[in-house]
NURO-797465 format. One record per residue (C-alpha): x, y, z; residue in one letter. Coordinates in steps of 0.02 Angstrom, whole numbers, plus 50000, padded with zeros to 5 digits. Layout:
<rs>
R   east  north     up  r
R      X      Y      Z  a
...
</rs>
This chain:
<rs>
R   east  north     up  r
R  54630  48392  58478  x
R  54593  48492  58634  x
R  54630  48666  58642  x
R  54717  48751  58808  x
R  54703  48952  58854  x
R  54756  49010  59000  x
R  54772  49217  59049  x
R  54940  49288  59049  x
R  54993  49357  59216  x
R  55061  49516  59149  x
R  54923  49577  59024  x
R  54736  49549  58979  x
R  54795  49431  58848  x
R  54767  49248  58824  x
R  54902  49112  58777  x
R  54813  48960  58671  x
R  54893  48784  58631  x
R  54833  48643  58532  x
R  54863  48475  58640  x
R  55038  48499  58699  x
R  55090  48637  58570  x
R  55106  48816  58595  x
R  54992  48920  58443  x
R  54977  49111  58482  x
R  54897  49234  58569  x
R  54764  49324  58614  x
R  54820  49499  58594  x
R  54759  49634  58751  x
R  54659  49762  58690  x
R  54763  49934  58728  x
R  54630  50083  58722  x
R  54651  50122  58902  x
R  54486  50208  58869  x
R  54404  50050  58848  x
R  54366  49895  59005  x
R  54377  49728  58884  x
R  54316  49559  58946  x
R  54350  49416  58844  x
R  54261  49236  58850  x
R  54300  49074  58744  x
R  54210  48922  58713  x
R  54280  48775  58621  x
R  54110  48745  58516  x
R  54175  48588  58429  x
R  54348  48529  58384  x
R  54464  48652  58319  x
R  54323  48780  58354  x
R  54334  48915  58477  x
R  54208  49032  58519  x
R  54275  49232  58555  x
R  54191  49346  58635  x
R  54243  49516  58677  x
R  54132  49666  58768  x
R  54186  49821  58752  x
R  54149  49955  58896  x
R  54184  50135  58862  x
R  54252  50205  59035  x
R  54273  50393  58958  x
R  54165  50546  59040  x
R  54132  50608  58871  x
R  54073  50548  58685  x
R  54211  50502  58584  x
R  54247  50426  58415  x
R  54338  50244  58420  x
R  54383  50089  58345  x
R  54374  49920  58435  x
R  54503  49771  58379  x
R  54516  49582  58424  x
R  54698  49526  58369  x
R  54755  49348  58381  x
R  54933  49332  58341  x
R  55009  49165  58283  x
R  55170  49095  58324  x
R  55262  49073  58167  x
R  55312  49165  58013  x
R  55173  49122  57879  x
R  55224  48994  57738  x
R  55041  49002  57669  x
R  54930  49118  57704  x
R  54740  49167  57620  x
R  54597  49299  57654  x
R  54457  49185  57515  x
R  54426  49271  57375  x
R  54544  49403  57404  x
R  54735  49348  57423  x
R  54821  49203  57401  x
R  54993  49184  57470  x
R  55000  49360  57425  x
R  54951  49367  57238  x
R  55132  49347  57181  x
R  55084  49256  57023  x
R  55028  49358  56865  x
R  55031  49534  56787  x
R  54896  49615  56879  x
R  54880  49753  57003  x
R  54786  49674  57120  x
R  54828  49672  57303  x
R  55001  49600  57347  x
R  55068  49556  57506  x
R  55023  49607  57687  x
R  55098  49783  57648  x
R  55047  49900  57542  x
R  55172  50044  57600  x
R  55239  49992  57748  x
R  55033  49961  57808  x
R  54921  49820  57829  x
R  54795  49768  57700  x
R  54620  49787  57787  x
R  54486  49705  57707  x
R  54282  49756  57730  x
R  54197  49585  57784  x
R  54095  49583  57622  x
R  54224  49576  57509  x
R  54283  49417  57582  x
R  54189  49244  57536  x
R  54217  49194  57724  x
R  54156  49348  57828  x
R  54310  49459  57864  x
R  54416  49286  57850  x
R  54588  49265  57893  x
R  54702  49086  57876  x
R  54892  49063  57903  x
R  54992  48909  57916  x
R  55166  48858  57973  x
R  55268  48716  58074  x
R  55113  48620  58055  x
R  55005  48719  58143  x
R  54849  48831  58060  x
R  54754  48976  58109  x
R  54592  49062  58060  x
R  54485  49192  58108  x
R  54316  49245  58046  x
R  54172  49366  58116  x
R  53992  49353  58111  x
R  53889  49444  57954  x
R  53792  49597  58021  x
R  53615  49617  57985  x
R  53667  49780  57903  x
R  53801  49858  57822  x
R  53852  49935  57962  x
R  54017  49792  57982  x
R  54191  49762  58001  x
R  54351  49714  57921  x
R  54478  49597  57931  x
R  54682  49617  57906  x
R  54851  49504  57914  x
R  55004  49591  57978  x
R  55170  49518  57996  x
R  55261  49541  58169  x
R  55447  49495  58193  x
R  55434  49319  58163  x
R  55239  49294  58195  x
R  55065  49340  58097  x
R  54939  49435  58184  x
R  54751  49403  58138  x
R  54639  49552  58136  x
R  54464  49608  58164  x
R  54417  49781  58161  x
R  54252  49879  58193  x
R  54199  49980  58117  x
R  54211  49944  57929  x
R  54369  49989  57854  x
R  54480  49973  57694  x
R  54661  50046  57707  x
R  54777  50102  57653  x
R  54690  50093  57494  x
R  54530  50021  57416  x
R  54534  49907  57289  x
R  54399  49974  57174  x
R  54421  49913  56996  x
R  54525  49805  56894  x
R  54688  49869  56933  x
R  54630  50032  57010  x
R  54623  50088  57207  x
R  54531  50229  57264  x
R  54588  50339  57435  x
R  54556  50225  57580  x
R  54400  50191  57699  x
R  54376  50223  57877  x
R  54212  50234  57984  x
R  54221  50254  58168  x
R  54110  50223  58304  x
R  54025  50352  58430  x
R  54032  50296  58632  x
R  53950  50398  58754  x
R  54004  50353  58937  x
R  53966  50178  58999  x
R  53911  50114  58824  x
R  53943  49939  58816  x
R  53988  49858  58644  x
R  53992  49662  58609  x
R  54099  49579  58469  x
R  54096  49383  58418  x
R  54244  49296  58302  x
R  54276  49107  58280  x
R  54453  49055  58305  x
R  54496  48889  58179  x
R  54657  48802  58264  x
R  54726  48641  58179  x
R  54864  48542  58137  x
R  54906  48468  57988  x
R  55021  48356  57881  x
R  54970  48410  57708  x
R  55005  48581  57671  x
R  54902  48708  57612  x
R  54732  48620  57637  x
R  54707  48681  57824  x
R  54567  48800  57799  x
R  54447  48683  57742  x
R  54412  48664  57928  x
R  54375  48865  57909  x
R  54261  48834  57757  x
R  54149  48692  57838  x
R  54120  48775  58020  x
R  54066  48939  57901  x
R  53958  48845  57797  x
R  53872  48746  57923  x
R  53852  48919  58014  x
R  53749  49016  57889  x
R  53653  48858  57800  x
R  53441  48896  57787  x
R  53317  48901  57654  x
R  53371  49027  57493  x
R  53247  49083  57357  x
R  53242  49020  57194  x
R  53171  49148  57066  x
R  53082  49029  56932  x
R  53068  48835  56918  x
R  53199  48746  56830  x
R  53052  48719  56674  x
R  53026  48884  56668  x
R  53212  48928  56674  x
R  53207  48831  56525  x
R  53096  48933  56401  x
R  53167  49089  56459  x
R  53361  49015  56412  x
R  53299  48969  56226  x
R  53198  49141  56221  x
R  53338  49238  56248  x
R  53462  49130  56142  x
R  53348  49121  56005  x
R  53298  49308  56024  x
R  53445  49431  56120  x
R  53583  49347  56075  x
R  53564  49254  55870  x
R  53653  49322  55744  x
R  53657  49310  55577  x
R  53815  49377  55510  x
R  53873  49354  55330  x
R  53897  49158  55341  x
R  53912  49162  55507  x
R  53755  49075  55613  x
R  53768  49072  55797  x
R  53772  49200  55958  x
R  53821  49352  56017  x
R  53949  49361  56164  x
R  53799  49475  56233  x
R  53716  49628  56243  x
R  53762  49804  56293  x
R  53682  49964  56315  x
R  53709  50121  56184  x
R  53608  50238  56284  x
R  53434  50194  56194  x
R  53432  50032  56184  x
R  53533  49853  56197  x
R  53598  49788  56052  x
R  53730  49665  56027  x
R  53917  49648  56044  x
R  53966  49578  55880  x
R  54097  49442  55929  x
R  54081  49263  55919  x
R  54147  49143  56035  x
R  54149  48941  56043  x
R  54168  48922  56240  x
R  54220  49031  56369  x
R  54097  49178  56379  x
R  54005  49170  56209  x
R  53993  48986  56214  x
R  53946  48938  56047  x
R  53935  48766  56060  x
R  53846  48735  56205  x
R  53701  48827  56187  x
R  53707  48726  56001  x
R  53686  48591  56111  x
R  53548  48654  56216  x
R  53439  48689  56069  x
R  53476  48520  55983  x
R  53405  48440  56160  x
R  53258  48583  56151  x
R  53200  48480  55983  x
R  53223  48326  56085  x
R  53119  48378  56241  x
R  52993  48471  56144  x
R  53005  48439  55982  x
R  53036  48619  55920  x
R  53090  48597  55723  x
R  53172  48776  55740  x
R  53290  48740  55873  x
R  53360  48579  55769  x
R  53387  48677  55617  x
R  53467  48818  55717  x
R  53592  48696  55824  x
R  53655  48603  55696  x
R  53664  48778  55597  x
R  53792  48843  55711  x
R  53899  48663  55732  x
R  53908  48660  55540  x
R  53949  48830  55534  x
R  54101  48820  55655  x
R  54160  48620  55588  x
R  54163  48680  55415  x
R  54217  48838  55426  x
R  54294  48857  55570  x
R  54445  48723  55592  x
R  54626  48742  55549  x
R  54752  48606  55462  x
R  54837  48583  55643  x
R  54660  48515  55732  x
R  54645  48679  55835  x
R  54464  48770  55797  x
R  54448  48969  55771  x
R  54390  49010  55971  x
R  54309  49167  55887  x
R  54229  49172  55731  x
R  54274  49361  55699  x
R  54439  49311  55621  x
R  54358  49201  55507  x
R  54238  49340  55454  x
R  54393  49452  55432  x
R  54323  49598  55523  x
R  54461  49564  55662  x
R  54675  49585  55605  x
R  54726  49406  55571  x
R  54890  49442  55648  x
R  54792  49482  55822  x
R  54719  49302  55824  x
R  54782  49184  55968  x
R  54679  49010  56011  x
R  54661  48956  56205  x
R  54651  48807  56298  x
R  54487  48866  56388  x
R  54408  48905  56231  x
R  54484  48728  56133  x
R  54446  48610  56286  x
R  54251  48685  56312  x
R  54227  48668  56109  x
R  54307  48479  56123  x
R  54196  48440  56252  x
R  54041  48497  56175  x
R  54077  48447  56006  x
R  54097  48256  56076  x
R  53909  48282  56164  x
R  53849  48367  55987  x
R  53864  48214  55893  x
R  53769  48081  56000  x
R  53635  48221  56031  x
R  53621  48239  55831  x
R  53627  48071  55817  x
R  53475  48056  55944  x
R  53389  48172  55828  x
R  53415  48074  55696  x
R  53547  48178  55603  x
R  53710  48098  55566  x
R  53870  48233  55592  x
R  54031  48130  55583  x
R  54124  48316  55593  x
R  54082  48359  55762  x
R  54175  48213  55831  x
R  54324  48215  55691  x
R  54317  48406  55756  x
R  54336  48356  55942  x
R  54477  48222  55909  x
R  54587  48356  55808  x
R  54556  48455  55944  x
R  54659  48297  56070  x
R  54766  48285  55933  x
R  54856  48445  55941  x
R  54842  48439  56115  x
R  54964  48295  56131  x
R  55054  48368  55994  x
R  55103  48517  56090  x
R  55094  48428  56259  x
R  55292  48439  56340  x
R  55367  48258  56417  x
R  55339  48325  56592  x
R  55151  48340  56557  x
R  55110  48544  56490  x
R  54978  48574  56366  x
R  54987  48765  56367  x
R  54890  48901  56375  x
R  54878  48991  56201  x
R  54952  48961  56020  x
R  54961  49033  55868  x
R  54845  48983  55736  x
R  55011  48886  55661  x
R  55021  48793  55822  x
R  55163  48910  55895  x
R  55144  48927  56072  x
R  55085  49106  56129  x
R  55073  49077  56297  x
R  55143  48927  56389  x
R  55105  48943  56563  x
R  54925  48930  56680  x
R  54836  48810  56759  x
R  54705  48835  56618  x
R  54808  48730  56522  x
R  54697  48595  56604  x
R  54553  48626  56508  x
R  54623  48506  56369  x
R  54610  48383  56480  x
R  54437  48327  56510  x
R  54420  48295  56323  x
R  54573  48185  56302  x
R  54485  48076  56444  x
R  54326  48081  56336  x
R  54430  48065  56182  x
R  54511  47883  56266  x
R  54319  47834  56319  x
R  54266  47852  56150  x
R  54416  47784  56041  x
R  54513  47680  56154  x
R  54653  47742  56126  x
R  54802  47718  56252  x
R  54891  47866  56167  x
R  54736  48003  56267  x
R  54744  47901  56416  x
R  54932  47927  56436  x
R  54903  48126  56385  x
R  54772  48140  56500  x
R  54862  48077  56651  x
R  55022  48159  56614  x
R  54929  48343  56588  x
R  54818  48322  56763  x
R  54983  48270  56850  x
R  55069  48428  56787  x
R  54929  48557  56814  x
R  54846  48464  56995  x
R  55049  48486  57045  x
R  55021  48683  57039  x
R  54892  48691  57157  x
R  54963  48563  57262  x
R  55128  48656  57277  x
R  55070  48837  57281  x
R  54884  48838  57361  x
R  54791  48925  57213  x
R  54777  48919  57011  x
R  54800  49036  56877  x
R  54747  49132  56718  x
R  54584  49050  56676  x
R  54489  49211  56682  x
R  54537  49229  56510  x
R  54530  49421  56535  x
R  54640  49432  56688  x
R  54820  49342  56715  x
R  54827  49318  56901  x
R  54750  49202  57021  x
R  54592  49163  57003  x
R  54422  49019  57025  x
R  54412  48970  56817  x
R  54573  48885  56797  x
R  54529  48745  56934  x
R  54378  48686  56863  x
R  54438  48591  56749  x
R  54570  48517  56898  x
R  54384  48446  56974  x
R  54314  48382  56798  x
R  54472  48285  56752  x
R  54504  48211  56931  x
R  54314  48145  56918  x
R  54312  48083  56762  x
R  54488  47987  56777  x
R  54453  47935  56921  x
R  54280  47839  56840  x
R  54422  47795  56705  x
R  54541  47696  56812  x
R  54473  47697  56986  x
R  54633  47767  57063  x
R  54568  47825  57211  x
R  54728  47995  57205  x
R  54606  48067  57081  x
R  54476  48062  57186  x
R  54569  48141  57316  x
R  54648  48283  57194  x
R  54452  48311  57127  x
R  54415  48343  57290  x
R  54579  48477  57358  x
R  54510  48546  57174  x
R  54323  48567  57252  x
R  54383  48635  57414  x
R  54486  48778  57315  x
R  54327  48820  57219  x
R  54243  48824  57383  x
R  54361  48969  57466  x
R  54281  49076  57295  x
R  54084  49044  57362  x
R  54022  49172  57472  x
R  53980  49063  57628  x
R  53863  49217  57714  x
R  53717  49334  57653  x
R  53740  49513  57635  x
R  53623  49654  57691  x
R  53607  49781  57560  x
R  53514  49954  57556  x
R  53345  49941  57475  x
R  53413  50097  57403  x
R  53536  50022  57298  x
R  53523  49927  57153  x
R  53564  49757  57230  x
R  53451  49790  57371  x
R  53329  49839  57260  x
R  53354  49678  57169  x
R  53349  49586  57311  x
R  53513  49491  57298  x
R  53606  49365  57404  x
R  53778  49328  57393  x
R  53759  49172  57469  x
R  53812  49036  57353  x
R  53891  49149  57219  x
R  54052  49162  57174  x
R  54214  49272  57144  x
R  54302  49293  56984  x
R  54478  49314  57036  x
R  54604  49395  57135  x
R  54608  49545  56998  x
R  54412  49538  56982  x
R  54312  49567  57148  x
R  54139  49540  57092  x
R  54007  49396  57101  x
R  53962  49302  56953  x
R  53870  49137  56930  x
R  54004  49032  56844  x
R  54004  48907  56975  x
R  53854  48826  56869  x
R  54012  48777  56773  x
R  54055  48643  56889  x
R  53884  48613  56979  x
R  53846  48427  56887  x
R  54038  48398  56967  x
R  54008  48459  57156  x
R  53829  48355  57135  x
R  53934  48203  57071  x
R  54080  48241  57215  x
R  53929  48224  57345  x
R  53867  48054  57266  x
R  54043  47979  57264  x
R  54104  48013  57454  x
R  53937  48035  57543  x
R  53975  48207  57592  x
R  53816  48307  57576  x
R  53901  48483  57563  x
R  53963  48451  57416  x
R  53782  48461  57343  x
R  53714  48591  57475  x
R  53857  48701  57382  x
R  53786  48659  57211  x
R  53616  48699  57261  x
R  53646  48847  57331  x
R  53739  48904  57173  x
R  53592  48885  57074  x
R  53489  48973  57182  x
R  53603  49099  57182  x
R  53604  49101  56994  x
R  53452  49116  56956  x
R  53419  49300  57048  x
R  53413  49449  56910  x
R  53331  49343  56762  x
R  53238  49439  56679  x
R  53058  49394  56635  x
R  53032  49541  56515  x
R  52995  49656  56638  x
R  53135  49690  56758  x
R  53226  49852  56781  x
R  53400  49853  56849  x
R  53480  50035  56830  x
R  53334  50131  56754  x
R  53347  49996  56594  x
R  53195  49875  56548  x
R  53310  49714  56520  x
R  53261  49554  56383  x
R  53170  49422  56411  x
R  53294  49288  56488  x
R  53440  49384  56507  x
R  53534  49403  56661  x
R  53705  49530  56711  x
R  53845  49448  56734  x
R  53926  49541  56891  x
R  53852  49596  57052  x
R  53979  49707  57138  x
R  53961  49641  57301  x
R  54087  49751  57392  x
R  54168  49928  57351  x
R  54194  49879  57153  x
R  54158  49986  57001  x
R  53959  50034  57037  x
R  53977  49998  57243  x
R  53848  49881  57272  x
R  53763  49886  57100  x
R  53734  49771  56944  x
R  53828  49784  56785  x
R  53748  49800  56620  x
R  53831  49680  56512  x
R  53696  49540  56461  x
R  53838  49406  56415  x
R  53805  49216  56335  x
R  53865  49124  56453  x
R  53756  49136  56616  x
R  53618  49080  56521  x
R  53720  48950  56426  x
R  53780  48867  56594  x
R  53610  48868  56671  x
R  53527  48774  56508  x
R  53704  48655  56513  x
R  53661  48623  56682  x
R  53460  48574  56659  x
R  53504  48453  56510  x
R  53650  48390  56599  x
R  53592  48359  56771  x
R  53417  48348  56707  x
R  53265  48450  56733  x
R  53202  48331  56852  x
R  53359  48324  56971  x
R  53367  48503  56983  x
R  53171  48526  57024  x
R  53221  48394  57172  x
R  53343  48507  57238  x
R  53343  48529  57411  x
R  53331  48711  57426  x
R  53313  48718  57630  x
R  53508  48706  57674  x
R  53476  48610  57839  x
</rs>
């Protein structure tokens, strides 16, 4: 639809329209020190252009900040800055931002901690808005800001970087606010670009994907990869075999990960079956290790840690111990709670553990009779209108009802009605996506699958893309296509869509790290991680299915992204020689914890994604990765 602007005769300000339909404003700039030209461009459809020059007019240097405000015409029924707030962050217990306000004052945001640069998107009466900037080429940036306005929503840029009227610094923390400003001498001229995303829609809350793909498509080119996907590989089994194996009275598996005690790392003793420890999988990496190489010590090793946790680790209902501590008794009993993340991740793998046993000639009838008790309770706890849960008790009483990440028990009951045939999964399957697809359809964002954090957050929709995909290659219904997809685009408004500059004097410039293609962990966690490898066979199979490429330009930039900070046995992040294969699992992107820094917890699961992803996808596909993004 064509988009109208035309100058208002009173001010310096612009009114815009979509077709027929008034939208908002351009706001004047009001520093009456300042001369401001503005120029627009409609670059495509629903794309406009802004450009604003500053001229200082003053006799004298002085000490300023520039704006560009665009203010919509309606009172926000969604609204989003990716990564950062969604609807305002109502849902949950945490501390995070909420609201516009935080006192009375606008949020502002520093373009880097948004995975759009300084993004902005509101929607109402069928009309949406968005405004982004363009990345710097240092740190020296801008911010971003919504602020409500009797009746309307006013989009903000700032420059230069800001966070007021606090900084969200840590989980649940803020530190005093941050405020540069900018030194003019007379006659200095200053020149600012934004893109302006105008649409109309039908569909609620689905609007800014328009914002997502003009970003993309902006900042696409080549990214490194650190190591081939071979060599990725051997340094995966190195470090599973040698950072993270424990033996541990009759316990044989992994680690959660390693920490540092001020000499040295050494290991966290906990034991988990999914979620960050993932157990299983990397049980199942090493069982395809003997496959693909024939390594006798990786067979007796997998199947050492499936036996371990089917024989000693299940419970009368069909639910598994998610962490083997309780079973060793070095953790209070009465503490012990099982998830859906952990359950649906252990189902899943469990189902793949017994073909890939039998492939190696090893018959284990336990890992599926495992998986299916798994199903079992999750229909036996599943509620007529189509809730699994999120957490029981290790008598089946619920703990914890409510979260998307009930979803995760999904994917297996799909699996669980390939395998069997039975009608009874099918039914559960449909009835649990139907539930938890219904949250993000009706509030814009999902919850508490960041096991660690209960707010909004990127985990608890991944499983909202797996089971969409594989019903959909179930029954063909072409809604679950369509749901896999809204599912995709969430994850997509977590991926950072734009490279950051860092200081070579700071540990991620030192490292040499791009954001692009990494992802946020939730609204309560602002920092990068690489658990997007979680769901990169999905985007890749999302590409295949509707013929749009992004989908695995996304997953190929994740892995690229992934792969920065592995160590090969000689890297030193923070003054600390790391393991061989081992890789942080945050890079604080923005103002969190260390600003700009890498974190020194050596967890499972980054290197258990990237080996679930090579015998997954295939070693092969992934060396044919495209890695130029053009």
């Amino acid at each position: 639809m064509k988009i109208y602007w035309k100058q208002h005769e009173q001010d310096t300000g612009y009114q815009f329209r979509l077709g027929n339909k008034y939208i908002g404003d351009v706001l004047p700039f009001t520093d009456e020190r300042f001369a401001v030209t503005d120029t627009f461009e409609q670059a495509k459809e629903g794309l406009v252009q802004w450009t604003r020059k500053f001229t200082f007019l003053g006799k004298s240097s002085e000490r300023c900040r520039l704006s560009m405000d665009f203010s919509a015409n309606y009172k926000p029924e969604y609204y989003m800055i990716p990564s950062v707030t969604y609807n305002g962050n109502g849902w949950g217990s945490g501390q995070e931002p909420k609201g516009l306000l935080r006192d009375g004052q606008p949020w502002v945001f520093a373009w880097h901690r948004t995975a759009v640069p300084g993004a902005t998107y509101s929607e109402g009466g069928g009309i949406a808005v968005a405004l982004f900037g363009e990345p710097p080429d240092d740190m020296q940036g801008f911010s971003c800001s919504l602020a409500p306005a009797q009746g309307q929503v006013i989009h903000r840029l700032v420059w230069p970087e800001a966070e007021t009227p606090a900084t969200y610094d840590d989980r649940d923390h803020y530190a005093e606010g941050y405020e540069e400003e900018m030194l003019f001498a007379a006659g200095e001229s200053y020149t600012t670009r934004a893109f302006l995303v105008l649409t109309s829609y039908t569909e609620p809350r689905t609007s800014w994907r328009t914002m997502l793909k003009e970003a993309w498509q902006m900042q696409m080119r080549p990214r490194q990869v650190w190591y081939d996907p071979k060599r990725i590989w051997e340094l995966g089994m190195t470090y599973a075999k040698n950072g993270l194996w424990a033996e541990d009275g009759e316990f044989r598996g992994f680690a959660i990960g390693r920490r540092w005690n001020g000499e040295e790392w050494v290991q966290a003793r906990h034991y988990e079956i999914g979620w960050c420890g993932q157990n299983a999988s990397l049980a199942n990496s090493l069982l395809t290790d003997y496959l693909n190489n024939g390594n006798e010590d990786s067979l007796r090793r997998g199947l050492a840690v499936l036996d371990g946790w089917t024989a000693g680790g299940k419970l009368p209902n069909g639910m598994i111990h998610c962490h083997y501590d309780y079973v060793l008794q070095f953790k209070p009993a009465e503490e012990e709670v099982q998830d859906a993340c952990n359950l649906g991740t252990a189902a899943i793998n469990l189902f793949e553990a017994e073909k890939l046993a039998l492939k190696c000639g090893v018959e284990r009838p336990i890992y599926l009779e495992t998986a299916l008790g798994i199903c079992d309770f999750a229909l036996s706890v599943q509620s007529a209108e189509g809730r699994i849960g999120k957490s029981w008790k290790n008598d089946g009483t619920p703990y914890d009802p409510e979260g998307t990440v009930g979803c995760f028990l999904v994917p297996p009951l799909v699996k669980a009605y390939e395998i069997t045939g039975n009608e009874a999964y099918l039914r559960g399957a449909e009835a649990g996506y139907s539930f938890y697809i219904k949250e993000l359809l009706d509030n814009g964002y999902t919850t508490a699958g960041a096991l660690d954090t209960y707010c909004v957050d990127k985990e608890s929709s991944i499983p909202l893309l797996k089971a969409g995909l594989s019903l959909y290659r179930i029954t063909g219904e072409q809604m679950y296509l369509k749901w896999a997809e809204l599912a995709a685009w969430y994850l997509a408004t977590w991926q950072w869509h734009h490279t950051v500059s860092y200081d070579e004097k700071n540990p991620l410039g030192a490292l040499g790290y791009d954001t692009f293609g990494g992802t946020s962990v939730s609204t309560q966690h602002h920092h990068i991680d690489p658990y997007a490898l979680a769901f990169i066979e999905d985007w890749l199979e999302l590409s295949t299915i509707t013929g749009n490429k992004m989908w695995r330009e996304r997953a190929v930039a994740v892995w690229a992204n992934a792969t920065i900070g592995i160590s090969d046995g000689s890297l030193i992040i923070n003054e600390k020689l790391r393991p061989e294969g081992s890789q942080s699992e945050g890079f604080f992107h923005t103002r969190w914890a260390k600003t700009f820094g890498v974190s020194d917890w050596l967890v499972a699961w980054p290197t258990a994604f990237r080996l679930e992803v090579l015998r997954r996808v295939g070693i092969e596909a992934v060396e044919s990765f495209e890695l130029s993004l053009t």
